[in-house]
ZAMARGU-4260 file (C-alpha; in steps of 0.2 Angstrom, whole numbers, plus 5000, padded with zeros to 4 digits):
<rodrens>
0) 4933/4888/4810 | 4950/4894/4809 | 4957/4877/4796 | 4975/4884/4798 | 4973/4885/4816
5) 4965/4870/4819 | 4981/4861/4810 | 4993/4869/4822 | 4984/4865/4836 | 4982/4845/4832
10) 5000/4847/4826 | 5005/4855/4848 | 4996/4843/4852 | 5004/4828/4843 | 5019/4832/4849
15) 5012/4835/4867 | 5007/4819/4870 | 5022/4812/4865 | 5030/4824/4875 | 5020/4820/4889
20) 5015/4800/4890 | 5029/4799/4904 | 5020/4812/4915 | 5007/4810/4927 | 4992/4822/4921
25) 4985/4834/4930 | 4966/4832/4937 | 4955/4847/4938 | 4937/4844/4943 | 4927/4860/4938
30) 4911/4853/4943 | 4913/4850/4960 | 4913/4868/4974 | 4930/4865/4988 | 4927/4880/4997
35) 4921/4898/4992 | 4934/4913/4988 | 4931/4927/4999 | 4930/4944/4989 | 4946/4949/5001
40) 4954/4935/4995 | 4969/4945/4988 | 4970/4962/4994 | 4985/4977/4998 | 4994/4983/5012
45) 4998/5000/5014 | 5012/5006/5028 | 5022/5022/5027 | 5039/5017/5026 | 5050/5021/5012
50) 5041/5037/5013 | 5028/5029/5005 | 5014/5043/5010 | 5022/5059/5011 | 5036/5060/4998
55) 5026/5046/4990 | 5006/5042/4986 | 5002/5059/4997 | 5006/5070/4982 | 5012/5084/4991
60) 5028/5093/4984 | 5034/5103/5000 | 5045/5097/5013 | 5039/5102/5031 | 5028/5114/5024
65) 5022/5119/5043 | 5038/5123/5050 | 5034/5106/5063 | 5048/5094/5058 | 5061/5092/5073
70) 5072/5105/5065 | 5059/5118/5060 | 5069/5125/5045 | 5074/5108/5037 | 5070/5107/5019
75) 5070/5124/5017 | 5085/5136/5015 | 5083/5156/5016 | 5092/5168/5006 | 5093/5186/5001
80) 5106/5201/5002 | 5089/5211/5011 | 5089/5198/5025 | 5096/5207/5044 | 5096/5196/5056
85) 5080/5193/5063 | 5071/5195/5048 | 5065/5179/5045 | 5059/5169/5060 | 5051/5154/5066
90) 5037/5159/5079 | 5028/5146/5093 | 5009/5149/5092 | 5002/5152/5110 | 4999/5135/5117
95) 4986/5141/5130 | 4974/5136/5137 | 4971/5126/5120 | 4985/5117/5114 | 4988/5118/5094
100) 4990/5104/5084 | 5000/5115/5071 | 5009/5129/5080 | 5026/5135/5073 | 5023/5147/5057
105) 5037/5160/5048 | 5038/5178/5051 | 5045/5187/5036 | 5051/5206/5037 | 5052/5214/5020
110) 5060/5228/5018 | 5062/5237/5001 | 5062/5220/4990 | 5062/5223/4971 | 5071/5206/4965
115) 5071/5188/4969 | 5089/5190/4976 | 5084/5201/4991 | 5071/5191/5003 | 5067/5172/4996
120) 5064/5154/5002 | 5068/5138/4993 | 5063/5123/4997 | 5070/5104/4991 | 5054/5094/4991
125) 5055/5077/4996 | 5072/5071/4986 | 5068/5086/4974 | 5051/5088/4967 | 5047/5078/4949
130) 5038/5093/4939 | 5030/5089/4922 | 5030/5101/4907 | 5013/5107/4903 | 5004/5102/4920
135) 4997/5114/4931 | 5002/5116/4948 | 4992/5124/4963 | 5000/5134/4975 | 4993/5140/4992
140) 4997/5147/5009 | 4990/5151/5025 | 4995/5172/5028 | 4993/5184/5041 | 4998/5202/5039
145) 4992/5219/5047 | 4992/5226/5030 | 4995/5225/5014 | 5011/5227/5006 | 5020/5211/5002
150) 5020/5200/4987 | 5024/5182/4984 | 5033/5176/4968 | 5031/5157/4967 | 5044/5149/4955
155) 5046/5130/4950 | 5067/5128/4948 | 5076/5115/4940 | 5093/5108/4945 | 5103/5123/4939
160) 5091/5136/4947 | 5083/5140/4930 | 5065/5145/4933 | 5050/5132/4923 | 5034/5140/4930
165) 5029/5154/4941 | 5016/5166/4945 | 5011/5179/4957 | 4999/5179/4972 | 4993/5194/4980
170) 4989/5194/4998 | 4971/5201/4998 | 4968/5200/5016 | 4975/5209/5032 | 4971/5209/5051
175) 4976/5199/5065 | 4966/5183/5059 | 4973/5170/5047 | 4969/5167/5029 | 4971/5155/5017
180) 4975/5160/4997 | 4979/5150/4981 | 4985/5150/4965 | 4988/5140/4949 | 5000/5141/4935
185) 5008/5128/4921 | 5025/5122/4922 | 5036/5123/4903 | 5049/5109/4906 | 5054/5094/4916
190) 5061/5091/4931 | 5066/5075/4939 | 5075/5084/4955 | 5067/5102/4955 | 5063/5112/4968
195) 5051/5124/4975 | 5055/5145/4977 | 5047/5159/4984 | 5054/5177/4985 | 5044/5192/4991
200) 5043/5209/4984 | 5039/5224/4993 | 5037/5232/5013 | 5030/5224/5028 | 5030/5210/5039
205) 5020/5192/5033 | 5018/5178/5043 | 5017/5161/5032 | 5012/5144/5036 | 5007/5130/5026
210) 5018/5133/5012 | 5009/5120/4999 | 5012/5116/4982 | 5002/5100/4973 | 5003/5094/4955
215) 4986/5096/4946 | 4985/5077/4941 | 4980/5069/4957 | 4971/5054/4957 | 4952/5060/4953
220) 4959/5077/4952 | 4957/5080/4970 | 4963/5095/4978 | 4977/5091/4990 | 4974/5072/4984
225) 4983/5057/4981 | 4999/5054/4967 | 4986/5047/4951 | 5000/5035/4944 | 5003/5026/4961
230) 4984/5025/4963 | 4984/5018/4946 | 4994/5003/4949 | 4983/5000/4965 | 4968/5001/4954
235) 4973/4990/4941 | 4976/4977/4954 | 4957/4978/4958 | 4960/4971/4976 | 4950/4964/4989
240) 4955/4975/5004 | 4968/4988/5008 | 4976/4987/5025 | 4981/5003/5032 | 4990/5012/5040
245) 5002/4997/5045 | 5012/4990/5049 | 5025/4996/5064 | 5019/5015/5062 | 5005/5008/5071
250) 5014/5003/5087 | 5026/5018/5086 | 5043/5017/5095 | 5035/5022/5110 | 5017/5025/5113
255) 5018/5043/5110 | 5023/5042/5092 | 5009/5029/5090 | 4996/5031/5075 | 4983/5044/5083
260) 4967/5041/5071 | 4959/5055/5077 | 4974/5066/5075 | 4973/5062/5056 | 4955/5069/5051
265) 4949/5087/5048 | 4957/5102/5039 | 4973/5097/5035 | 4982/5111/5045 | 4974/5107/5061
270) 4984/5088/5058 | 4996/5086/5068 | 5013/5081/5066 | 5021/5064/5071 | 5039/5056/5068
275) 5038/5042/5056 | 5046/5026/5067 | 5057/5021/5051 | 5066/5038/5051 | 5080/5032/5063
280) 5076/5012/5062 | 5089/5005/5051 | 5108/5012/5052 | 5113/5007/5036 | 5095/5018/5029
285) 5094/5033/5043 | 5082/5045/5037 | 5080/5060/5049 | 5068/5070/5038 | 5054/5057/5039
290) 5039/5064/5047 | 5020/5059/5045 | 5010/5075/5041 | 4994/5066/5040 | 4988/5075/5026
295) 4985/5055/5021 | 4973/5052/5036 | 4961/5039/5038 | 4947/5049/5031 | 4959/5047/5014
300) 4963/5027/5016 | 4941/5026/5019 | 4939/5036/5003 | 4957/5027/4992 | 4948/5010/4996
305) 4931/5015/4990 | 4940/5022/4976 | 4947/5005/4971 | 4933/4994/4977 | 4942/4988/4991
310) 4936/4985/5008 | 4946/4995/5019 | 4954/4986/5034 | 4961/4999/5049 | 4974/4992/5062
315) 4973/5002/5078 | 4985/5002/5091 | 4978/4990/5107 | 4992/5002/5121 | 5006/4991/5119
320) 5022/5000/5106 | 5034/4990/5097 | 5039/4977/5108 | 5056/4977/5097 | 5059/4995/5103
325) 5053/4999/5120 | 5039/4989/5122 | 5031/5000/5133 | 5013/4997/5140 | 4997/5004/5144
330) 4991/5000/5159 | 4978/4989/5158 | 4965/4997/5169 | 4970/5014/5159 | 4966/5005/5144
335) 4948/5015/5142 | 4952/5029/5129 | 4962/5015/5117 | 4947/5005/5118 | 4934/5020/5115
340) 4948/5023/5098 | 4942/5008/5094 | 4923/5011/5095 | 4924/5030/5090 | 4932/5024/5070
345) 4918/5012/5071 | 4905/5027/5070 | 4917/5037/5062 | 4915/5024/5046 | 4898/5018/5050
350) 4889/5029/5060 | 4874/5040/5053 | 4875/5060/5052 | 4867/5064/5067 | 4882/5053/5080
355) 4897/5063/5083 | 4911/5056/5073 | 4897/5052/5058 | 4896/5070/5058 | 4912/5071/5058
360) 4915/5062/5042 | 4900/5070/5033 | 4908/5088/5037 | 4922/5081/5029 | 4913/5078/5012
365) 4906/5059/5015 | 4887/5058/5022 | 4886/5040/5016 | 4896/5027/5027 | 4909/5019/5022
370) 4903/5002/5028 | 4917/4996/5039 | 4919/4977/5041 | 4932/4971/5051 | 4944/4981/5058
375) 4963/4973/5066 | 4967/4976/5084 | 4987/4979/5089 | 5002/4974/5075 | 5013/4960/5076
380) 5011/4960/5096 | 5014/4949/5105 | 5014/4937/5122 | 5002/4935/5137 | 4999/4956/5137
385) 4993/4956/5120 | 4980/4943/5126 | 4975/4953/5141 | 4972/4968/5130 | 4965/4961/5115
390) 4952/4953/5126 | 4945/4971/5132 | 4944/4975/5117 | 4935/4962/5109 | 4922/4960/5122
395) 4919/4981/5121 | 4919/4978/5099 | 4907/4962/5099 | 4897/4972/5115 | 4892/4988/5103
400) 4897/4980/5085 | 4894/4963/5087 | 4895/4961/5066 | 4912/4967/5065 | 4926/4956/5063
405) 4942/4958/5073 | 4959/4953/5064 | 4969/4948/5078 | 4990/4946/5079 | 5001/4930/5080
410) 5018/4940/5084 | 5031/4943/5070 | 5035/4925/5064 | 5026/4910/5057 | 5030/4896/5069
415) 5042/4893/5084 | 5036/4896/5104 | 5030/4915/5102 | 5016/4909/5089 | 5012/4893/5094
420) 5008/4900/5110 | 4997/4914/5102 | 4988/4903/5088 | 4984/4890/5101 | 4976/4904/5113
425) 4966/4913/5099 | 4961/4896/5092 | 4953/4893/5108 | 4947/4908/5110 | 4939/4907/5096
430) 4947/4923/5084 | 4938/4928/5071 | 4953/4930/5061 | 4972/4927/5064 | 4986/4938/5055
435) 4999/4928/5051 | 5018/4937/5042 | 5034/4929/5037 | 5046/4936/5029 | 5057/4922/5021
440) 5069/4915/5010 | 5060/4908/4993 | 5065/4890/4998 | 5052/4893/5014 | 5039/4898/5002
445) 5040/4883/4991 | 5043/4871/5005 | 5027/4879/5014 | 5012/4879/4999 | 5004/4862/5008
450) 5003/4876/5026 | 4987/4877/5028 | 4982/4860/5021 | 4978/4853/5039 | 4973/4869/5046
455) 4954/4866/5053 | 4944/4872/5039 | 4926/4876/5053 | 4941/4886/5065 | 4948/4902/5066
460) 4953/4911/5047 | 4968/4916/5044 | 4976/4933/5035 | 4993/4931/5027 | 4995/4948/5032
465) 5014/4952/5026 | 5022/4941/5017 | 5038/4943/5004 | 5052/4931/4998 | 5068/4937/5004
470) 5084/4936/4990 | 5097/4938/5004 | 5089/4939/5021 | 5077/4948/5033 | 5077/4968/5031
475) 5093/4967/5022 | 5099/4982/5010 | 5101/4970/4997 | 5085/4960/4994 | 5080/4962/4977
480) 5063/4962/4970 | 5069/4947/4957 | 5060/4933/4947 | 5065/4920/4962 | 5055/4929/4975
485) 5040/4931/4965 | 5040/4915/4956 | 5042/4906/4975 | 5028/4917/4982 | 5017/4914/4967
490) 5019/4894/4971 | 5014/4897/4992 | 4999/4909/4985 | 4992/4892/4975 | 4993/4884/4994
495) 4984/4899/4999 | 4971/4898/4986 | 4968/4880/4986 | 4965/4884/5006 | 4953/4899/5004
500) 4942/4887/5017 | 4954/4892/5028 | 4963/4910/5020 | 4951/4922/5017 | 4964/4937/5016
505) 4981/4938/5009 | 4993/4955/5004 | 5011/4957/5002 | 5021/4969/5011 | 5029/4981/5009
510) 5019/4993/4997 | 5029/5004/4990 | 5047/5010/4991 | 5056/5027/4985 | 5069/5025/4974
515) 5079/5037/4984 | 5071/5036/5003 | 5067/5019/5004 | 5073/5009/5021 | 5068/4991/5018
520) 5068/4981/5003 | 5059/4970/4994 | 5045/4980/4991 | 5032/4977/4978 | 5031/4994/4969
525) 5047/5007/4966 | 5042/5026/4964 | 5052/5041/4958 | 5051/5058/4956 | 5043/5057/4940
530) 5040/5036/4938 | 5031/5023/4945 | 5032/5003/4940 | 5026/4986/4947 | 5040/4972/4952
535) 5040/4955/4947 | 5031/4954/4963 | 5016/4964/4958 | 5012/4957/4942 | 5012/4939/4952
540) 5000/4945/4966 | 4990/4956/4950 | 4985/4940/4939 | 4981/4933/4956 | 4969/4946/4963
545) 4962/4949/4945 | 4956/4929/4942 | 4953/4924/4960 | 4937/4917/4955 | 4921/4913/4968
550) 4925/4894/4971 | 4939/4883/4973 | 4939/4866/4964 | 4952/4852/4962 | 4966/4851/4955
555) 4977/4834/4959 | 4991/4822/4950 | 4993/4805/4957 | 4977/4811/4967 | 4987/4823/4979
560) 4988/4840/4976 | 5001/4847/4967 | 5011/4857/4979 | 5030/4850/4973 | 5028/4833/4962
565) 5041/4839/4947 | 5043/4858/4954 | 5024/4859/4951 | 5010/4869/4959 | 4995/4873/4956
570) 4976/4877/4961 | 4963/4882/4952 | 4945/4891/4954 | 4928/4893/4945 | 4920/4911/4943
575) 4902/4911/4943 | 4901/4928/4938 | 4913/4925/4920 | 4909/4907/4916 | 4927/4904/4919
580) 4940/4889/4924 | 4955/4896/4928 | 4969/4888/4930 | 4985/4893/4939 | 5001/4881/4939
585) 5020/4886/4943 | 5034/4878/4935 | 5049/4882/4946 | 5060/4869/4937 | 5074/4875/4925
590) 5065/4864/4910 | 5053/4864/4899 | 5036/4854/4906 | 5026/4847/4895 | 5010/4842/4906
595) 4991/4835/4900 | 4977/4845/4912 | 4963/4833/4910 | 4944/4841/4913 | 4929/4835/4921
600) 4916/4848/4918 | 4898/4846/4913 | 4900/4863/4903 | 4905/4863/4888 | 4922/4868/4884
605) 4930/4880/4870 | 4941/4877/4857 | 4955/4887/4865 | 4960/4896/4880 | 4967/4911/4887
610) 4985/4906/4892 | 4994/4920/4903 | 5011/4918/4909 | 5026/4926/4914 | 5044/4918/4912
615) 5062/4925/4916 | 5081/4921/4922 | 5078/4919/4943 | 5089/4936/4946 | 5078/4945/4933
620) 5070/4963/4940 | 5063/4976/4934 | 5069/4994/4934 | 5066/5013/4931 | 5071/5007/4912
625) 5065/4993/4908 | 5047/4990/4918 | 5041/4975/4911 | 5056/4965/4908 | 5046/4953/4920
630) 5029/4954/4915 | 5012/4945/4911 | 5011/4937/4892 | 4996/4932/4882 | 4995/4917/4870
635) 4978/4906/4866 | 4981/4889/4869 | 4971/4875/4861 | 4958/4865/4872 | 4956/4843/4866
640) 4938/4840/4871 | 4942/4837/4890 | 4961/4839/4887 | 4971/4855/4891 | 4990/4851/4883
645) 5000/4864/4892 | 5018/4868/4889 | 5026/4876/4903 | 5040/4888/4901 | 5056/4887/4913
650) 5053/4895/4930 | 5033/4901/4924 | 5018/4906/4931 | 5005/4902/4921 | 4984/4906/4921
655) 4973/4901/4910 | 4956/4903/4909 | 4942/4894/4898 | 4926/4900/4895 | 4912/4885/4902
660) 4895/4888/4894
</rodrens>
């Protein structure tokens, strides 16, 4: 036994108890199962806004690399003193009788080029392109030419033009058919704002699409794969469940720039192109140069969740587009194909090698299933329509897949007519689960962690499917990612926990947001060119998903939950599969609580704990510079026989966890 420690502790604990003799103590029965933790319990949602796919986790370097963006030169810039009008031209693919998924490509006529100043491209990336000195980069193109004749200088440039990396690649195929060709070489410096350059040497005429340039460090080191260090942060999280793709991108503005599935499998150059929604959404954020390329389909989310041990959770559109927008409509009784979407992703995830769209996904690399759930039918929809729909496709989902369960929508807001009318219909109707958002100020949070309290623990589940504390107001340019925010969702996330008879699913929203190219804030993790770190937000939602447990148990003061007595909240699980109590308790008072957390457990107990908290000014964030100015610290704290004395720090979260045996 550690003497010297032993006398410190006694000592903490002295002054505790006198400290704390005007405080009601705080009861936790470890003994005695509430309600089970789903696995899901805490999961993440992924949405591709604040180019949070391309430009962001889809670790692509180029711009519009197909020519398909609405202006087909935009990211790119052409330049050479060989250049004649004409030269360089962006050609439409026949589109008869089958129509291309990818059909603009550029025609290049070299004549005579001996240096990068007489026929080159350049292309900006995606607000420049971060390069890493000493990481390889691989280069490759899709190339048609009736002969041989032209070569392709690739260069990696920094701000001032100055070339970092390049190599050569050789076109070694001619004809009429199309080829595809690649090449690798190291970058010698770094870039935060660099940019992509390509001049060609020689005669002839070239035709070039799929201009594509990847760093070599993607996550797993997968060709054309995902950025490693944003998967990383997802990783670390070990969540229950990623949500993808949305989120608004799922609706669409209108129902032709919905989210196609089907359109987002296969070869990569036979994806086609859609606007992103959030391009032209906000004024105060336009963003005209945001496009989905799919080159992160649903084939990549399957494989990102299995990656992380998450399940994965697919939102399909139900024919109904943002209702905020147009709100335009499918028919009902045209509603067949949306409905087969539906079935089709089923087999697609699930269905053996020998169905169509299992094949489909084992041609792709993945013969094993990817053992789909549940899967969420429409976003954030809304009113009598979305009933009507949602029906046809629950009866058509439970008829083939009667296992799987259906997330179903409550409409944009957590209370008023529009989801009292929808929670009382799907209540009724018996929803397997109901998708609840609310995007509010951090006094809603506080004031809302008894929720689900009197929610009907044998009814319908809820998903708190977006959630995020908002520092100065919906959607505004100005929410920060501050200690207040996270500190007031960590304290509704104890009401979530302590109702996980009711919760079974909970993720914030958004994801992630580019430093440069983001249009709505807060959002849980900021990227760069180069740089990647977690908010206050994320840590909060990390120490939750990390030590969610497998059962709730109580934990009361004055025999009521704590849910606001002294600025106090807390909840607290067992896990079965550590041998663990772990304790979660927000301060949000501007003092020092000194609080005595009295045990009933037929385990034994240890001598000390694991105490985990985190503790800042309220307007504390964290930045680009300093990325753990709010962050998770360790301390052991001691355990009394049955008494946890617990000092809790201004405006904390706290865990801790004690070993039972």
């Amino acid at each position: 036994m550690n003497l010297k420690f032993t006398a410190l502790a006694c000592l903490t604990a002295l002054t505790f108890n006198a400290a704390a003799q005007k405080s009601m103590p705080i009861m936790v029965n470890a003994d005695k199962s509430i309600a089970k933790v789903q696995p899901t319990m805490w999961g993440v949602f992924f949405e591709d806004i604040n180019m949070g796919a391309d430009g962001g986790i889809y670790a692509e370097l180029v711009k519009n690399r197909s020519f398909e963006f609405a202006t087909p030169l935009m990211g790119w810039s052409v330049k050479g003193k060989k250049i004649s009008e004409g030269d360089v031209l962006i050609l439409n693919r026949q589109q008869s009788p089958v129509n291309n998924p990818n059909p603009r490509f550029m025609r290049v006529n070299v004549r005579d080029a001996a240096n990068k100043t007489d026929v080159g491209i350049v292309n900006e990336g995606f607000r420049g392109m971060g390069i890493k000195k000493g990481l390889s980069y691989n280069f490759s193109v899709m190339y048609r030419q009736a002969a041989p004749g032209v070569k392709l200088h690739i260069e990696l440039l920094d701000e001032k033009n100055n070339v970092v990396g390049q190599t050569v690649l050789v076109p070694a195929e001619s004809g009429t058919e199309w080829h595809k060709q690649g090449v690798s070489f190291t970058a010698n410096n770094t870039v935060a704002k660099g940019k992509f350059g390509m001049w060609l040497e020689g005669n002839g005429v070239i035709d070039l699409d799929m201009i594509s340039l990847f760093p070599g460090d993607t996550w797993k080191q997968r060709p054309g794969g995902l950025r490693s260090d944003m998967v990383q942060l997802l990783a670390d999280m070990k969540p229950g469940f990623i949500r993808f793709p949305g989120g608004c991108v799922v609706e669409g503005r209108d129902l032709a720039t919905r989210y196609p599935w089907k359109k987002t499998i296969g070869p990569v150059e036979n994806r086609e192109l859609n606007i992103n929604r959030w391009n032209t959404e906000f004024k105060h954020r336009l963003t005209g140069d945001y496009f989905q390329t799919y080159g992160l389909g649903f084939f990549e989310y399957f494989q990102l969740a299995e990656d992380i041990g998450a399940q994965p959770l697919p939102i399909i559109n139900c024919g109904m587009a943002c209702q905020f927008n147009t709100a335009e409509l499918v028919p009902l009784e045209q509603l067949g194909s949306y409905v087969q979407d539906a079935l089709d992703l089923v087999e697609f995830a699930n269905g053996n090698i020998n169905t169509p769209w299992g094949k489909k996904r084992a041609e792709m690399g993945h013969p094993e299933p990817f053992n789909l759930k549940m899967m969420g039918i429409g976003n954030e929809n809304w009113g009598p329509q979305y009933l009507e729909r949602l029906k046809i496709f629950t009866d058509s989902l439970k008829k083939h897949y009667p296992d799987i369960k259906i997330v179903n929508s409550s409409g944009t807001d957590p209370n008023g007519a529009r989801f009292d009318f929808l929670n009382n219909a799907l209540r009724k109707n018996k929803a397997d689960i109901i998708d609840e958002h609310y995007y509010r100020s951090p006094d809603w949070f506080f004031s809302n962690a008894t929720r689900y309290d009197s929610y009907d623990r044998n009814g319908s589940k809820v998903f708190a499917g977006e959630y995020a504390a908002q520092s100065d107001g919906i959607a505004k340019p100005t929410n920060q990612n501050n200690w207040q925010c996270a500190i007031a969702e960590a304290a509704f996330m104890t009401g979530l926990e302590r109702n996980a008879a009711v919760v079974s699913m909970a993720s914030y929203a958004p994801l992630f947001a580019h430093a440069e190219g983001w249009q709505w804030t807060p959002d849980m993790i900021w990227v760069d060119n180069l740089h990647v770190y977690g908010t206050p937000n994320y840590y909060v939602q990390k120490l939750y998903s990390l030590y969610k447990g497998t059962d709730v148990v109580s934990i009361t003061t004055g025999n009521k939950a704590v849910a606001g007595q002294d600025s106090l909240y807390a909840s607290a699980v067992v896990d079965h599969k550590s041998n663990e109590l772990i304790i979660k308790i927000v301060n949000a008072s501007k003092k020092v609580q000194t609080r005595s957390v009295q045990l009933k457990s037929n385990n034994k107990l240890p001598l000390t704990g694991i105490h985990t908290y985190i503790s800042n000014d309220l307007k504390a964030v964290n930045t680009f510079e300093n990325a753990v100015n709010v962050s998770p610290k360790d301390e052991r704290i001691a355990v009394k026989g049955k008494t946890l004395p617990i000092t809790l720090k201004p405006y904390s979260f706290n865990v801790v966890r004690l070993a039972l045996r």
